[in-house]
SEKE-104967 format. One record per residue (C-alpha): residue in one letter; y, z, x. Coordinates in steps of 0.25 Angstrom, whole numbers, padded with zeros to 4 digits, always signed. Layout:
BEGIN
aYZX
...
# end
This chain:
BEGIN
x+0243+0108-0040
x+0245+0109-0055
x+0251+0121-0060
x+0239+0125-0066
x+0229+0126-0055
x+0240+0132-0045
x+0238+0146-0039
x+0225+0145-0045
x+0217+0147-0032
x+0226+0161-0029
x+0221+0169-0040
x+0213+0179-0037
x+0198+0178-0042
x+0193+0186-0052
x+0182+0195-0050
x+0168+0187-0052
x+0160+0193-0066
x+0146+0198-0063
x+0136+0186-0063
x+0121+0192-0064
x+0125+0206-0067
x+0131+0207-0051
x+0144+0215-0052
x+0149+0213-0038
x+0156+0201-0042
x+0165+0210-0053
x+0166+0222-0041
x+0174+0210-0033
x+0161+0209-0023
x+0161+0193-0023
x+0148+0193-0015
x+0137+0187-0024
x+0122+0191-0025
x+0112+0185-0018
x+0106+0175-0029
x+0114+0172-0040
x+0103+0173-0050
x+0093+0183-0043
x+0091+0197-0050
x+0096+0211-0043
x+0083+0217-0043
x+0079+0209-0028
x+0068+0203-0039
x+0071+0188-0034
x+0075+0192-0018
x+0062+0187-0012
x+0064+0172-0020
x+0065+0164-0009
x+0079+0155-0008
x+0079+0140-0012
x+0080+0136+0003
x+0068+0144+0006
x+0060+0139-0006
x+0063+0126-0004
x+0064+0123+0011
x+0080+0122+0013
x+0079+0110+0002
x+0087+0112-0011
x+0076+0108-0020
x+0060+0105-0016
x+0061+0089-0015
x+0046+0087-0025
x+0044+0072-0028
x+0033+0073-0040
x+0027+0062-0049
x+0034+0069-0060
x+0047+0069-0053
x+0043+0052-0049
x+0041+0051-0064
x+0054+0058-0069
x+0061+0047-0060
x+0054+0034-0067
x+0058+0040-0081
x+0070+0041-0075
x+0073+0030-0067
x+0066+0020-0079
x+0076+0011-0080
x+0078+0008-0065
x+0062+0004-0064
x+0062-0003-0076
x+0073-0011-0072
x+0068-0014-0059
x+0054-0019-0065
x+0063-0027-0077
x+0069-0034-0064
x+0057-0037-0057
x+0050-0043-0069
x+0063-0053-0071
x+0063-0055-0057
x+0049-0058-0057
x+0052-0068-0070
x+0061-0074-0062
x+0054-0078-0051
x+0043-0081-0062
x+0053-0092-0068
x+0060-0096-0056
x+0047-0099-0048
x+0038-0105-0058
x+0023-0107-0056
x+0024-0121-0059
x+0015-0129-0068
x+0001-0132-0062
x-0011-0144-0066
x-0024-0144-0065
x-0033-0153-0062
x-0048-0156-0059
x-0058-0166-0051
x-0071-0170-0055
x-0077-0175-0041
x-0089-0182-0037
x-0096-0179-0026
x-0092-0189-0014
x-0103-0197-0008
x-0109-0193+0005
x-0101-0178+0002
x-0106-0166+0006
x-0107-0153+0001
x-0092-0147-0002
x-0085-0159-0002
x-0078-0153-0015
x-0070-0145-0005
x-0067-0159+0003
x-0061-0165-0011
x-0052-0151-0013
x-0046-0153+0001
x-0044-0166+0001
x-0035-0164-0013
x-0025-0153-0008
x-0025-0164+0004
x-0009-0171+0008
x-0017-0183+0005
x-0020-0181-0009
x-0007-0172-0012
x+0000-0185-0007
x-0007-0195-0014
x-0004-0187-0027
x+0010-0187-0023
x+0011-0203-0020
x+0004-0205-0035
x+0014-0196-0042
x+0026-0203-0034
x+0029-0192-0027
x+0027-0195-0014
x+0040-0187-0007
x+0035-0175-0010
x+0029-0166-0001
x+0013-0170+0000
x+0012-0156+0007
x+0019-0147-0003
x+0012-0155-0014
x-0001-0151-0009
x+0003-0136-0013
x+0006-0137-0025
x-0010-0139-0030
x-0024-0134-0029
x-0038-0139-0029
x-0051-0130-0031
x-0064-0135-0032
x-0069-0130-0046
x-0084-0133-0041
x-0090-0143-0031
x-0084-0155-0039
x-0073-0151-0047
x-0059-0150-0038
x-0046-0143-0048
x-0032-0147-0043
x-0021-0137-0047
x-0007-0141-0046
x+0007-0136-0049
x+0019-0142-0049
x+0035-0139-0057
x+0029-0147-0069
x+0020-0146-0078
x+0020-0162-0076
x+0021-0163-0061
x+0007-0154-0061
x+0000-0164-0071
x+0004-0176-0063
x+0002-0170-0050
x-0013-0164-0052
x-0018-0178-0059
x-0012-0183-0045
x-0019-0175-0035
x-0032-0179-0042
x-0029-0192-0044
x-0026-0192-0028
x-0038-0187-0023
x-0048-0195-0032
x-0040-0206-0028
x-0041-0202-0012
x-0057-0198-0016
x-0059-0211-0022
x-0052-0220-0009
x-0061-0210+0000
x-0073-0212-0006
x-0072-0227-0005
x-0067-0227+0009
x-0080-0220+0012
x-0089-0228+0005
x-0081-0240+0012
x-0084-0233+0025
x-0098-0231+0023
x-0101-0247+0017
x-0094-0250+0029
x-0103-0241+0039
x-0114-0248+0032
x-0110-0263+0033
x-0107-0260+0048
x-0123-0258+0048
x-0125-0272+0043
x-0116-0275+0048
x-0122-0272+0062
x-0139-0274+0059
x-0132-0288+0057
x-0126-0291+0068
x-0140-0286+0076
x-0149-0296+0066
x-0140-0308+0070
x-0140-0304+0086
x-0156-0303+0084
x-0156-0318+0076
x-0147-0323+0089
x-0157-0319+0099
x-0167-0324+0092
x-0162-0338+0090
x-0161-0339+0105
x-0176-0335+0109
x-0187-0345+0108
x-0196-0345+0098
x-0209-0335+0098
x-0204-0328+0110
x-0207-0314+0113
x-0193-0311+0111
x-0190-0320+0098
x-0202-0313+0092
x-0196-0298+0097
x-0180-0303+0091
x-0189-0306+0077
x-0193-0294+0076
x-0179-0289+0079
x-0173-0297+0068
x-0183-0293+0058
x-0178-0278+0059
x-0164-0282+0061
x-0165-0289+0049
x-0172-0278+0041
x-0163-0267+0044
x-0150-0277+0042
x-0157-0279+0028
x-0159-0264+0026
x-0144-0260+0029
x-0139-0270+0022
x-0148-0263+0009
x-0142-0251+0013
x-0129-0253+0017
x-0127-0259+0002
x-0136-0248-0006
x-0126-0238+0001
x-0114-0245+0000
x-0119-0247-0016
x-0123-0232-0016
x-0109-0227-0010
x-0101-0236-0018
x-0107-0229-0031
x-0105-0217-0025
x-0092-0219-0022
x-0089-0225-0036
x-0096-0212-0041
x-0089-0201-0033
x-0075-0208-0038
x-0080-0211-0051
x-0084-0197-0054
x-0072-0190-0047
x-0063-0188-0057
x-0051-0179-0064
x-0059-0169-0070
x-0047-0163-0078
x-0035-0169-0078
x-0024-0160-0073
x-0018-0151-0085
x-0008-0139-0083
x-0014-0125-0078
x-0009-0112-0085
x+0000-0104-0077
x-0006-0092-0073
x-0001-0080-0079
x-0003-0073-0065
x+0009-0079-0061
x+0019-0074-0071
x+0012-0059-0069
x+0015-0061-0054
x+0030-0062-0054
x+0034-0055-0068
x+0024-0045-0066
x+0025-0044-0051
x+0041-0042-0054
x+0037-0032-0063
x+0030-0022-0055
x+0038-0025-0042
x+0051-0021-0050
x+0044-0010-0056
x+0039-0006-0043
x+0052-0007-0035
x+0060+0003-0049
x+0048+0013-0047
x+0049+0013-0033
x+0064+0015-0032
x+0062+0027-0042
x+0051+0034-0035
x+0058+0036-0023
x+0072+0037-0027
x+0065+0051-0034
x+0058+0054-0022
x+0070+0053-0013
x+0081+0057-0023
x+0088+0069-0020
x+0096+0071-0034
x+0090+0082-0042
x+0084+0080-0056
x+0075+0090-0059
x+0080+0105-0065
x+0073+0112-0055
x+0079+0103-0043
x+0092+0106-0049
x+0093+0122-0050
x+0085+0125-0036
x+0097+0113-0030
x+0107+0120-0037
x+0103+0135-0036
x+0105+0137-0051
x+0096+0135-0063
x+0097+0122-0073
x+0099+0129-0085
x+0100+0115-0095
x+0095+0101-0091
x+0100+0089-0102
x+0097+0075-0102
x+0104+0065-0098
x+0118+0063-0103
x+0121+0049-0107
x+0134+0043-0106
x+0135+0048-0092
x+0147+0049-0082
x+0161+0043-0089
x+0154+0038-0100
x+0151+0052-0103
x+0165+0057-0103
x+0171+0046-0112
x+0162+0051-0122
x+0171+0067-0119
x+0164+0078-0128
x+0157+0070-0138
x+0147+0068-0126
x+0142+0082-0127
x+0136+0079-0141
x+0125+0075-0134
x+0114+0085-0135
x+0112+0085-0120
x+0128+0088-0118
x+0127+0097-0129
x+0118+0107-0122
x+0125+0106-0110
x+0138+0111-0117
x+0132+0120-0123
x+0123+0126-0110
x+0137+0126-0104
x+0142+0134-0113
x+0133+0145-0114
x+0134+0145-0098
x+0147+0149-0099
x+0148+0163-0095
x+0160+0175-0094
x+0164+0184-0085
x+0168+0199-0089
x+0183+0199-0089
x+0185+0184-0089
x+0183+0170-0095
x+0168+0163-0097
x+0168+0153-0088
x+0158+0140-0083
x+0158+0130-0074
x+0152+0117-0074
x+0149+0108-0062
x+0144+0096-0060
x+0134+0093-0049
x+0132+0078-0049
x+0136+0069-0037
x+0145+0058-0039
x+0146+0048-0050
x+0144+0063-0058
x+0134+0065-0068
x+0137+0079-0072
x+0152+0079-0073
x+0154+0073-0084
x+0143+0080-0092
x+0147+0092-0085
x+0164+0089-0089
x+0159+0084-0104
x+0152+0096-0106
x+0161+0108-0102
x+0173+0101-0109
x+0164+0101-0123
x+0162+0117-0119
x+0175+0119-0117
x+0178+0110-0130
x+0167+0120-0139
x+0172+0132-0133
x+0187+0132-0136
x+0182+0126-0150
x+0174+0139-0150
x+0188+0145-0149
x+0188+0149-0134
x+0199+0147-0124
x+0192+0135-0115
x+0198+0132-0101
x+0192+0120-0094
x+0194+0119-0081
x+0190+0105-0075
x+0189+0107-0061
x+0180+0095-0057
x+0188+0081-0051
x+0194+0071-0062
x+0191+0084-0073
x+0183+0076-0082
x+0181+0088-0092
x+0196+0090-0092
x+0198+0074-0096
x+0188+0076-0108
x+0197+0087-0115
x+0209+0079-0112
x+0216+0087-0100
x+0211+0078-0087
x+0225+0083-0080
x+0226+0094-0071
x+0231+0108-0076
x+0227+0116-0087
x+0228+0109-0100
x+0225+0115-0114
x+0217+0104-0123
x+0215+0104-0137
x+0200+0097-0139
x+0193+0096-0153
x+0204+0105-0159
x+0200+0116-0148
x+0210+0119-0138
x+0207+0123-0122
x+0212+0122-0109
x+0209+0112-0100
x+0211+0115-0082
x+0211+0103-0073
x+0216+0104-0059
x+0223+0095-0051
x+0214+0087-0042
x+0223+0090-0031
x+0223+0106-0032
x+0212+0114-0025
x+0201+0117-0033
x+0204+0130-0044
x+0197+0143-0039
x+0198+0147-0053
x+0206+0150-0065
x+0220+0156-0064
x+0221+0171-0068
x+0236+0172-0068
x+0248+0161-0067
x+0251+0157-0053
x+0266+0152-0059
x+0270+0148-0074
x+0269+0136-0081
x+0252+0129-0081
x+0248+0141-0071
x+0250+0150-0081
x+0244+0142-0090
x+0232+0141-0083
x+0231+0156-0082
x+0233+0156-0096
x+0222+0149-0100
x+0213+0155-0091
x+0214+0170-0094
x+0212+0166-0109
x+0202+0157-0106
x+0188+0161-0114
x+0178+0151-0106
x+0184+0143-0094
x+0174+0130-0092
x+0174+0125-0079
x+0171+0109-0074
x+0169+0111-0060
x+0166+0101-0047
x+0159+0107-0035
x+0163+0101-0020
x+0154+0105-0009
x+0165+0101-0001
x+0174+0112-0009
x+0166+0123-0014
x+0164+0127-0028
x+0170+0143-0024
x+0182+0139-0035
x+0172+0140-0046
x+0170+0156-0044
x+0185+0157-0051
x+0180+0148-0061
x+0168+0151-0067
x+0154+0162-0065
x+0146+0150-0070
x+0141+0137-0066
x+0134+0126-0071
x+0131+0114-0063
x+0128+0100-0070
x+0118+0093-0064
x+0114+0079-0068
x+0101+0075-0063
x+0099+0066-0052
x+0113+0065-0050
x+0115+0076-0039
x+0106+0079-0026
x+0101+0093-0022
x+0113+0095-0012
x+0123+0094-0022
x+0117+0102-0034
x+0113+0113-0022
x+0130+0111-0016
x+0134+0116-0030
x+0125+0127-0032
x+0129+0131-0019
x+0145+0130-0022
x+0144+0137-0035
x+0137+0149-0030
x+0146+0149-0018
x+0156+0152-0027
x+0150+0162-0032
x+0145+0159-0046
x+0131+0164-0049
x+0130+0157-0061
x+0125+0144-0058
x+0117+0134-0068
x+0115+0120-0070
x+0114+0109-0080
x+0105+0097-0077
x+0108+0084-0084
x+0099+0072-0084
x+0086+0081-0082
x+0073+0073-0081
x+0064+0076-0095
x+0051+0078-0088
x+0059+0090-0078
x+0051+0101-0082
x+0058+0111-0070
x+0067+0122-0076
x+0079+0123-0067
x+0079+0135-0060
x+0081+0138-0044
x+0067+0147-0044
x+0075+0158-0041
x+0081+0159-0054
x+0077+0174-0061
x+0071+0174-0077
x+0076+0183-0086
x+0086+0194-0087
x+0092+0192-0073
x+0094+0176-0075
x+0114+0176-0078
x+0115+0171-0092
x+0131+0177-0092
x+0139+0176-0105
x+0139+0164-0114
x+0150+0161-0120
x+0150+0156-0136
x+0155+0142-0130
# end
């Protein structure tokens, strides 16, 4: 233990000064009132306590739209990042699976010979057929390729009852030119073969006929060259032979009138079906692009709003001024904006930072918080609340070391006691080792405590030298002391009872969202265990549409309300 700091937790306490106008603390009766901020009169003994007005809960958990809202003004850039991701992601798919280029093209047909009614839908199955994919492929000297997958890559709507639209798409512009002409070439190619093949079928079935009344007109002529002539039967096979002949000669007429007829059909239906439109390139449809930018868009968008709704809805850290005093017992009596730099980068900046306006009416509130006691030094602590990385400790070490820098340039004897681990208040005056070091800052001279991380925490300042040498001096500079500012770490694991030696006054520096409702609660909790009534808090970062004033609900108006004794600091 440094010499400074030893014998430090055997001197006797002083008597506490009077907080509220309660002199039982000066008359060595250490019990403390009921409510700390309560009236003697009995006027407030019927409020009911903060665990009764609020079930056993440190604060009433209201998730409004309001509160929703705070958090996506809040919480901008994180939902606008996330839509900017999903509207590259969904560029990138945009790029990296291309539409492709389509062709269109269109068939005028004629209506087959024979065909009945809907036969257009006959000609639309039969080109999105294997068969017609696969003479297309054959005529573009692409026969390896797959007949079935090529078959996907087009479409065919009937526009009306004769005109049949082929739609392909393919990687090129080119490949979709060469490939559409192809199809339709195809399938008036197979229509043309089919149509002849049917004629041929049909001029066959007629000459079959003839064919066959032939054969019977020569089988009726034999017979009748074997009968003897002007007999019954000779005159009967005449007869025969006679309407043989006629009905040979009439299928003869009509086997050639119809064979003429469905040959010039025939000619007709493949003269006549022809290419209507050659195939030109089809516009890409602009729904496409909306699909995957836009659809990555709004699902980015969607995901960012989503995260921040129900990170607010199941957050436990406090933001609002209200939530703050009923966790921590203890009204917010100043709420600033955000302090930007933050954590180290805040502290490279050292006492300049405080030029801020924000920082600057923080030093200021501090100073006017810091109050004295009849009979002994003005006194304040200041304790950060935040849960690691901290928040507040650095404002809170930046801060109290420009007060104590104003208030010895003020001409007052300073004493800084750093008290919180790695002292960072102390390392911005220049006296990070422990002991009690005196440090000229700005031309103004004060003195600067730091204990050794390996001591037990300092229940107070040292009222008489334990031995010579930095003891003494220690003593020294606290019985001269005019203001002793105090940068204080609370630990529920080891109590906050050593502030009581330290200071009658508190303030707590609260970041917002940074700390949860059990943690700001645990310091209120600590700090009146120790027996300090006054207890207040600074909130940092508060949200611009918080429209709550910051006090528990128990929290008296007017005269009864400590106010203490400011100091000119």
């Amino acid at each position: 233990m440094s010499d400074a700091i030893k014998g430090v937790g055997e001197e006797v306490q002083p008597k506490r000064a009077p907080m509220n106008g309660d002199d039982r603390l000066l008359n060595g009766d250490d019990r403390l009132p009921d409510s700390f901020w309560a009236t003697s009169n009995g006027e407030f003994d019927d409020f009911p306590g903060q665990g009764e007005r609020f079930n056993g809960e440190v604060y009433p958990k209201l998730v409004s739209l309001s509160h929703i809202q705070a958090a996506m003004r809040r919480q901008f850039r994180l939902w606008f990042t996330c839509a900017l991701i999903g509207f590259i992601v969904g560029v990138g798919l945009y790029v990296a699976r291309p539409a492709g280029y389509e062709a269109s093209t269109s068939l005028y047909l004629t209506q087959p010979p024979n065909s009945v009614q809907g036969w257009i839908a006959d000609d639309q199955a039969i080109v999105q057929s294997r068969t017609i994919a696969g003479m297309a492929l054959r005529r573009l000297g692409l026969g390896h390729e797959s007949v079935a997958a090529f078959v996907t890559t087009y479409t065919v709507v009937p526009l009306t009852d004769r005109v049949l639209v082929i739609t392909l798409k393919a990687p090129s512009q080119a490949d979709a030119l060469r490939k559409a002409n192809a199809v339709a070439v195809a399938f008036l190619t197979f229509q043309a073969r089919l149509l002849t093949e049917q004629e041929n079928l049909d001029n066959a079935a007629l000459e079959q006929q003839v064919s066959v009344a032939a054969k019977q007109l020569a089988g009726i002529k034999k017979q009748l060259a074997g009968l003897a002539p002007s007999s019954p039967e000779q005159r009967a096979l005449k007869g025969q032979r006679a309407r043989a002949s006629a009905e040979l000669t009439q299928l003869k007429l009509a086997a050639g009138a119809a064979k003429t007829t469905a040959e010039a059909a025939t000619t007709l239906t493949i003269k006549n079906s022809v290419v209507l439109d050659a195939a030109a390139p089809v516009k890409v449809s602009k729904k496409r692009v909306l699909l995957f930018v836009g659809g990555g868009l709004l699902g980015g968008l969607v995901l960012g709003l989503g995260a921040v709704v129900i990170s607010a809805i199941v957050s436990t850290r406090l933001r609002r001024r209200d939530e703050v005093a009923r966790a921590l017992g203890a009204p917010v009596r100043l709420s600033i904006g955000k302090v930007r730099p933050e954590g180290r980068d805040l502290l490279r900046r050292g006492l300049a930072a405080t030029r801020d306006p924000d920082l600057s009416r923080l030093v200021s509130y501090l100073g006017g918080a810091v109050t004295r006691s009849p009979g002994a030094f003005a006194g304040l602590a200041v304790v950060p609340v935040d849960e690691k990385p901290a928040g507040s400790m650095e404002v809170a070490a930046v801060c109290l070391a420009s007060l104590a820098t104003r208030s010895a340039q003020q001409g007052q004897r300073v004493v800084l006691a750093d008290l919180h681990s790695g002292a960072p208040a102390a390392g911005l005056l220049g006296a990070s080792n422990p002991g009690v070091n005196e440090v000229t800052v700005e031309g103004s001279t004060l003195v600067v405590m730091v204990p050794d991380s390996k001591d037990a925490m300092p229940t107070g300042p040292p009222q008489r030298p334990s031995h010579e040498g930095a003891g003494e001096r220690a003593t020294g500079a606290f019985q001269s002391a005019d203001v002793v500012l105090t940068l204080a770490e609370l630990d529920p694991g080891l109590g906050g009872d050593y502030l009581a030696g330290w200071t009658r006054n508190v303030v707590a520096v609260v970041t917002a969202g940074r700390s949860s409702a059990e943690r700001i609660q645990a310091v209120g909790e600590m700090v009146r265990l120790a027996g300090i009534a006054q207890l207040s808090a600074v909130l940092i970062g508060a949200d611009k549409t918080d429209e709550s004033v910051g006090l528990t609900g128990t929290q008296p108006i007017g005269p009864d309300k400590p106010t203490g004794q400011i100091t000119a600091a």
